[in-house]
Each structure stands twice: as C-alpha cells, then as structure tokens.
C-alpha positions in Angstrom: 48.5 19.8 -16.3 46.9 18.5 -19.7 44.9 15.7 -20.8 42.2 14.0 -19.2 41.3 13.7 -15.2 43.6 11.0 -13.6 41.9 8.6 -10.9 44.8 8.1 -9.3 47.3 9.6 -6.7 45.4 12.6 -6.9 48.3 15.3 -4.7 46.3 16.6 -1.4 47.7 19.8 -2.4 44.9 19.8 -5.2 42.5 18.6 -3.0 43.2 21.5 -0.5 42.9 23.9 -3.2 39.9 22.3 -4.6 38.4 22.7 -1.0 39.6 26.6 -0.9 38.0 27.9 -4.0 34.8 25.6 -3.0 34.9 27.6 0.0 35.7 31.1 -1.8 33.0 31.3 -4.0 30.1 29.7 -1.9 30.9 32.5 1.0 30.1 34.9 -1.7 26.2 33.9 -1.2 26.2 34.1 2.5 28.7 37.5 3.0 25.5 39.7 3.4 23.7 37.5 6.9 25.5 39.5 9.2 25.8 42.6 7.3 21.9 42.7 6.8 21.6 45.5 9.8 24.3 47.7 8.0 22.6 47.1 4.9 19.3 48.5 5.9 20.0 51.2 7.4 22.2 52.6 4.6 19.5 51.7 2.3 17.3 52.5 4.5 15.0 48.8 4.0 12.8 47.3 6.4 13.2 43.8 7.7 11.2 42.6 4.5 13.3 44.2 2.4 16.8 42.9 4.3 15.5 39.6 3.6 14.8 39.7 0.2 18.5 40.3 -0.3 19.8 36.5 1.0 16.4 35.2 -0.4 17.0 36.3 -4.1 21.2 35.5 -3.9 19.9 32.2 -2.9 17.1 31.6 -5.4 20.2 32.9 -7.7 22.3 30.1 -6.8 19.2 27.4 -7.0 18.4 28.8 -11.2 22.3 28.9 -11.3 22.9 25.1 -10.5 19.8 24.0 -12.3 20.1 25.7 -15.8 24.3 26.2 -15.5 25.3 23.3 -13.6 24.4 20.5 -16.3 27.1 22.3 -18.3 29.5 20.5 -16.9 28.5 17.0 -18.4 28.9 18.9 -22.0 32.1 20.5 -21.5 35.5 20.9 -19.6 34.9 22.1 -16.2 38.1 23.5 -15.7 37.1 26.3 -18.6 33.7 26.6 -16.6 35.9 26.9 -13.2 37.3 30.0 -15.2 34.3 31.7 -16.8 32.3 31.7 -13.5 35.0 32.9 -11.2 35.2 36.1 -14.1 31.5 36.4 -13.8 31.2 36.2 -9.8 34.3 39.1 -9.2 32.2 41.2 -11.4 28.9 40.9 -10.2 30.3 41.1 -6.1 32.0 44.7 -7.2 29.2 45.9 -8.9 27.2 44.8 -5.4 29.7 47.4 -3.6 28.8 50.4 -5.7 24.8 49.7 -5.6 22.8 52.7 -3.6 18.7 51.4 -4.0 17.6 48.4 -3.1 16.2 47.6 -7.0 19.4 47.3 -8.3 21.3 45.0 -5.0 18.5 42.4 -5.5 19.2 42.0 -9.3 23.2 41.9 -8.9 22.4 39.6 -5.4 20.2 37.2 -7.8 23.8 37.3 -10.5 26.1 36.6 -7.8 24.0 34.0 -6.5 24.5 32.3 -9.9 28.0 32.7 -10.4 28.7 31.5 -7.1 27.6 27.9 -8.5 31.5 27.3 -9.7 31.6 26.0 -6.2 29.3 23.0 -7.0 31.5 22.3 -10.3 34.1 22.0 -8.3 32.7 19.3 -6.2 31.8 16.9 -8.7 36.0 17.8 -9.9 36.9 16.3 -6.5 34.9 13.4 -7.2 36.0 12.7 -10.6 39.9 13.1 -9.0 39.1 11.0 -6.2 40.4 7.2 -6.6 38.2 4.5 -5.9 36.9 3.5 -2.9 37.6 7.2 -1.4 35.5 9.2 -3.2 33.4 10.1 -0.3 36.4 11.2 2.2 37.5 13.3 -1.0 34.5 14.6 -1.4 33.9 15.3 2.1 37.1 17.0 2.4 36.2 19.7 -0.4 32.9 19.9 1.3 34.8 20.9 4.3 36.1 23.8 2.6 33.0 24.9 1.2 31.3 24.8 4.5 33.3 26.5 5.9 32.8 29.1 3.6 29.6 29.4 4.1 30.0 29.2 7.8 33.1 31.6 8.1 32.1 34.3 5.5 29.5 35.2 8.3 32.2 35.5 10.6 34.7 37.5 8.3 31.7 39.8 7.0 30.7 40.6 10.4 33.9 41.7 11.3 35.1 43.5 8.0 31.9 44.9 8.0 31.6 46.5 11.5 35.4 48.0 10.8 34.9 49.0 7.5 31.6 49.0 6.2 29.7 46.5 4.3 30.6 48.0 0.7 34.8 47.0 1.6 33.5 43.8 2.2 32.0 43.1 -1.1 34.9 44.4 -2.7 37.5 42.0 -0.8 34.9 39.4 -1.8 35.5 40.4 -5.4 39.3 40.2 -5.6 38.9 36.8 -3.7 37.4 35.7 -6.2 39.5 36.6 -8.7 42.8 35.1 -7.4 41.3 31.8 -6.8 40.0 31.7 -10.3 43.5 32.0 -11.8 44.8 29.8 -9.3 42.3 27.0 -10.1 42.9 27.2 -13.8 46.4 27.0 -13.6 46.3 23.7 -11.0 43.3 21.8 -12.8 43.8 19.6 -15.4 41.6 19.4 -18.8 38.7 17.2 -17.3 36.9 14.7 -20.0 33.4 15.9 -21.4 30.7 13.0 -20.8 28.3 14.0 -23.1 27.9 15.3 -26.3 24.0 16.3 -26.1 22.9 19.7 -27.0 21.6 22.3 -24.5 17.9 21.3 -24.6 18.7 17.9 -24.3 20.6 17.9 -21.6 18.5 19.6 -19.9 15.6 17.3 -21.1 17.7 14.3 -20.2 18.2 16.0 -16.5 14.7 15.9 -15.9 14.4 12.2 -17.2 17.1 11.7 -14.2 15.0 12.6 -11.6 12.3 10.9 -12.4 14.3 7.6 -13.1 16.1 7.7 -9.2 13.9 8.0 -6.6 16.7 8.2 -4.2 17.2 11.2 -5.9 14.3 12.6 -5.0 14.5 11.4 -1.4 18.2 12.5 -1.2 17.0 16.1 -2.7 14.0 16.5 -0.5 15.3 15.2 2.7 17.8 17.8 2.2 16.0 20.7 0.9 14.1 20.7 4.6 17.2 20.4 6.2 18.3 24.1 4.3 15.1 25.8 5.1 15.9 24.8 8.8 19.5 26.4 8.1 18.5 29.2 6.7 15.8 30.2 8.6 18.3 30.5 11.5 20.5 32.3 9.6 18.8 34.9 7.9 17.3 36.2 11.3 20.0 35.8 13.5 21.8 38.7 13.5 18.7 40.7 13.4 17.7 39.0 16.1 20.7 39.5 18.1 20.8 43.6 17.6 17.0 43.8 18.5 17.2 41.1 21.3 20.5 41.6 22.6 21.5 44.6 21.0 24.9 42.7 19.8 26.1 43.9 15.9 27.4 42.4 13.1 30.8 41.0 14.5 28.7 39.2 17.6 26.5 37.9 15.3 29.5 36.5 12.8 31.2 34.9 15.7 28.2 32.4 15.8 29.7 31.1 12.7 33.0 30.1 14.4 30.7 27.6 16.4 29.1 26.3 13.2 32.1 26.0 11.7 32.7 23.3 14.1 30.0 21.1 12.5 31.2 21.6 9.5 34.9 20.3 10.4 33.3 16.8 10.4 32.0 16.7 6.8 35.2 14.5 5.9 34.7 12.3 9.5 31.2 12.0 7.7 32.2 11.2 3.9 34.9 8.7 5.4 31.6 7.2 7.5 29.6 6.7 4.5 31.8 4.7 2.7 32.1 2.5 5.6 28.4 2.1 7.0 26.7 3.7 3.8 25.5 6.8 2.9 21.6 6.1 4.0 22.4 5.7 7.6 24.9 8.9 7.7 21.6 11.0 6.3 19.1 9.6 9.1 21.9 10.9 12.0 22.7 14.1 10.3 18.7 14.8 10.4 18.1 13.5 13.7 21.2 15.9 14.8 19.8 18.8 13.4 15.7 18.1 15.2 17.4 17.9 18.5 19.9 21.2 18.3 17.1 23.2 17.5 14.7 21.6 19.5 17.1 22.4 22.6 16.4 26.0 21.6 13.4 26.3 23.1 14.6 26.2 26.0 15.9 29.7 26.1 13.4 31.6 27.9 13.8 29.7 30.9 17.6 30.9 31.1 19.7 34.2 31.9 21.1 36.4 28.7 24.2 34.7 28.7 23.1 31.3 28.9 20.7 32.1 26.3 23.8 33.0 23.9 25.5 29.9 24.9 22.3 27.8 23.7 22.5 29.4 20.5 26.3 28.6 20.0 25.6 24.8 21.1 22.6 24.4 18.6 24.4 26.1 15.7 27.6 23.2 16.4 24.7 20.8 16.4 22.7 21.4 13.6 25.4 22.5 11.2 27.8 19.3 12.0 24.1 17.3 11.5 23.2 19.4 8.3 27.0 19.3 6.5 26.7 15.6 7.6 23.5 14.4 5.9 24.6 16.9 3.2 28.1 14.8 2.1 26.2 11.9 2.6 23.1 12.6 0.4 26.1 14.0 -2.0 28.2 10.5 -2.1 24.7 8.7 -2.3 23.3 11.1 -5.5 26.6 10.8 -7.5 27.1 6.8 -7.4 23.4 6.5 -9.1 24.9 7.0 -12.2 28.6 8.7 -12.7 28.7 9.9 -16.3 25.7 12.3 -15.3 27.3 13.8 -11.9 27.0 17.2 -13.3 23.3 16.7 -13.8 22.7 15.0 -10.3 24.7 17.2 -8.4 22.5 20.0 -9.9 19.0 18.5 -9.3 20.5 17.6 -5.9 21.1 21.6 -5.5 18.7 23.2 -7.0 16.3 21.7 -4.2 18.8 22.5 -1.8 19.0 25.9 -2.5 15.5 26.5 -2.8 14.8 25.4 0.7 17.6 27.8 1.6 15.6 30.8 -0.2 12.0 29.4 1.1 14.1 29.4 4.7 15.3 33.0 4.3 11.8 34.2 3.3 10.1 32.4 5.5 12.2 33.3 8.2 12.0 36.8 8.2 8.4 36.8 7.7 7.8 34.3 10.9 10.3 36.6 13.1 8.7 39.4 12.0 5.3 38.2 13.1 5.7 35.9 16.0 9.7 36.4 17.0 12.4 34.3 17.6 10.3 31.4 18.7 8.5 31.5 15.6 11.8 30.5 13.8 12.9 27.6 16.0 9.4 26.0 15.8 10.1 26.0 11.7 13.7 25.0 11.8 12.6 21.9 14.3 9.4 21.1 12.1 11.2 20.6 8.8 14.1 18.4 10.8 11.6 16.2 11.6 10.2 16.4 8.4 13.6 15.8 6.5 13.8 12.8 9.4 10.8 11.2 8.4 12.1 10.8 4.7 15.3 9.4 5.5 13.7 7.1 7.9 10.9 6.2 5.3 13.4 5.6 2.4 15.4 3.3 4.8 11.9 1.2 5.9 11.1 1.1 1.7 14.7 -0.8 1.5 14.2 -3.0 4.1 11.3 -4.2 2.4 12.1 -4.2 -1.3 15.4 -6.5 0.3 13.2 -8.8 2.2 10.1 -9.8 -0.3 10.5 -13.3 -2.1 
C-alpha cells in the first residue's frame, strides 16, 4: 500500500491489526505487575524497590509520548511504527538478561518509551477512520490496546509462574518484533502535517494546551482516573501473596475480569458519537468511584467473597476507566485534526504520569497502611476526576446559555 492515508472503506482486517499491535506493544509496560513477587525475590528488592520497576516503565512511556509522540505530525508514522517496534524488542530482551536492580530500572524506563508506538497507532486508526465513525474506529483499536494492558497481566502471570519471569520478557520481545514487520507491510505511507522543526513542534505543543482548555480538563480528568488504576494494580498481586497467599497466575487472572471493561471501549466510542463525548467521560468516572468504593466492603465478608469483590470492582472500574478514556480520546482529537499527534501526546503524557504517581503512590500507601490505604486513594481521585468532568459540563451549560 503506497501513497497517502485513504478516509474511506478502510478493510476491518486493518483495523483488527491496528488493534493487535496497539495491544502488543502497550502490554510490554504492564508484563512485570504480576511478576513483581518473582522479581524480588530473584533480585532480592523490597516492596519499594518492586515498585519502582512499573513506576519508572510508566514514567518511560509518559517522557516517551511527550518528547516522541509529536513526531508523528512531522513525519510518516508508518516509518515510526517501524523504528519503535526495533527499539521496544531490544530493550524487552536486554530486560531478560538484567541481574541488579540499577540496570532493570534503566532498560524498564527504555521500554517504557518504546512502547509509545502504541499511541501512534491510535491516532493511524483515526486518520483511517471515515467520517462520522471515527470514534467506534477508534474505540475499536482501543479495545485492543486495553486489552493488552489488561491481558499481559494475565499472560505474565501465567508464563511467569511456569517458566520464570526472564521467558516472559523474552516472548514479549519476539512479539514485538513480528508485529512490527507485520504493521509495516499492512500500513500505508500516511501524510506528514507539519513541516515545523523539532523545537518548534514541540514549542507549538505547548501553545496547544494552553489554547484548549478541554484539553486540559480531558487530560486531568483522566490522569486521576490512571492513578486510581494503577494504584490497584501495582499492589495487587502483592497483596494477594501476602493476604491470600495466591501467586502470580491468581493474581493475572484478575485481568481476565478487567478485560471485560475493556470489551466495551468500542460500545463507548460508538456512544460518543451519538450522545457526545462529555457525557461518556462523566459515566466512565462515576463507574470507576463506585467499583472501588464497593471495595470497602471487604472486611465484612469471607476470603472468597472477598476475591469475588475484587473481580466485580476490577470489571467496574476498568469498563468505567477504558470508557472515559475513548471518550476523552474522540473529544481531544476533534479540537484540532492536523495536530492529533500533538494532542494525543499531551493527552498521554498526563495519563501516564498519573499511572506512575499511582504505582508509587501505591506501594508506599500499602506498605504503610495496607490494602485499605489503596482503595481510599483509588476512590478519592474518582471523585476527583468526577468533579472535573462534572464541572466542565456545568462551564458549558453556562457559556450556551448567557445572552
């Protein structure tokens, strides 16, 4: 395929495969959660230490998207695609061979950038997409990469309690590989938007966010909703082997039942273009308060009802967070559509550093108050996130009605 994007009968088959690699190289970031336990005691860390490891590949992916994702306003994405997916098979093998902790946080903060070819392949789906359907496109590639991010937990967990969490960093790492060749030789050449150098791109990205302040609403809104996220995430499976004394593969089966949020991010693009995206956001955030409100609940319950609670909450607050996520996506990119590589990565780069303030945080709550500690910081930055979706909808309402 040559020449520039068509906006037209765009095959699904692309679209599926745009949704696999999404979801391919964003599990990269999140393959360690359930190995943490394995981690640590091969390396010997302490909880501190586990958690600096899904802390610094996160804060990876946040410098990643902001410094490397405006790139791809400046040149073809598909070459991008390419040199990122090189990158990202390198960095997860040279993860496998590390033996000191120094050394996994550096290569954890690398892969954390490379991974961000999955948010250049987002913005792909949405320059495909045809109009009028740009957010059930987008949704559906935001499907995929959910579920990445929700089933790498479940695969790591798995691979790693059979084989170790070394084999599963070097599956990771040929993954990656194959779907980068693959997407090369599917994508067509995409049309640059800009011609500005490096400096002023990024200059001009920063002009962007302080031009849009539904930007900024989108981005914060969403930034709580990630610390929530991760919070839960980074301590679960911890939690689970000190609590329950249930390993890796228990604790990757709770990402089955997140998964199941995440099956609705097209339900929710689709629902956005109907009822618009402000109104999807304010449900997604109200979703997420209320699943991990119901958590605390759980001492007033048996062991197994206790695991059930968790499974129920995670559905919740993952179909609420991939929700408001799609949503906030559809609502960022139709601010201004040349720039979607710039918006997507202000958009992210707030995202992601709520998801490596929630992985920090997290582990230092749980590790001075417990479990209870990270449901009372998950449910306080829901209603925090709700609050500014709620706000932003009462500014509307009353720019709309004034004389």
């Amino acid at each position: 395929m040559n020449g520039h994007s068509p906006l037209f009968d765009v095959p699904r088959w692309l679209i599926f495969i745009l949704a696999i690699g999404a979801g391919f190289s964003v599990a990269a970031i999140y393959y360690a959660q359930p190995l943490l336990p394995l981690m640590g005691s091969d390396l010997h860390l302490t909880i501190n230490g586990m958690g600096l490891v899904p802390t610094l590949t996160q804060a990876g992916y946040a410098l990643g998207i902001l410094f490397l994702l405006p790139l791809g306003d400046r040149y073809d994405r598909r070459l991008l695609i390419l040199l990122k997916s090189a990158a990202l098979a390198v960095f997860l093998l040279a993860c496998s061979l590390t033996s000191e902790l120094n050394t996994l946080l550096v290569v954890s903060l690398l892969v954390g950038m490379a991974a961000t070819m999955a948010q250049d392949i987002v913005p792909a789906a949405a320059i495909l997409a045809p109009e009028g359907k740009q957010g059930k496109t987008v949704g559906t590639v935001m499907t995929g990469l959910l579920l990445g991010i929700l089933l790498s937990r479940t695969v790591s967990g798995f691979v790693g309690a059979a084989f170790g969490w070394r084999v599963m960093y070097q599956l990771a790492a040929a993954s990656i590989a194959f779907i980068g060749v693959v997407l090369w030789c599917v994508l067509p050449r995409f049309a640059v938007h800009s011609q500005l150098s490096y400096p002023a791109l990024m200059k001009s990205t920063v002009q962007l966010w302080q031009r849009y302040p539904a930007l900024r609403r989108a981005a914060l809104a969403q930034g709580f909703l990630s610390v929530s996220f991760s919070a839960f995430w980074s301590t679960l499976a911890v939690m689970l082997l000190e609590h329950y004394h249930l390993g890796s593969a228990v604790a990757g089966t709770f990402g089955i039942a997140g998964a199941a949020g995440a099956l609705a991010a097209p339900l929710a693009g689709g629902l956005a273009d109907k009822v618009g995206a402000a109104r999807v956001t304010q449900l997604g955030a109200l979703l997420v308060t209320i699943a991990f409100a119901l958590m605390f609940v759980m001492p007033l319950l048996s062991t197994e009802a206790q695991l059930v609670v968790i499974a129920l909450s995670a559905i919740g607050f993952d179909l609420g967070l991939q929700s408001s996520l799609v949503a906030h996506q559809n609502l960022v990119y139709s601010l201004e559509p040349k720039a979607r590589g710039r918006l997507n990565a202000l958009l992210f780069t707030v995202v992601f550093i709520g998801m490596a303030a929630g992985s920090a945080l997290g582990s230092k709550v749980y590790s001075m108050a417990g479990w209870p500690a990270v449901v009372a910081l998950a449910t306080v930055c829901g209603v925090i996130a709700l609050a500014i979706r709620l706000r932003a909808g009462e500014t509307r309402t009353q720019v709309q009605t004034q004389p």
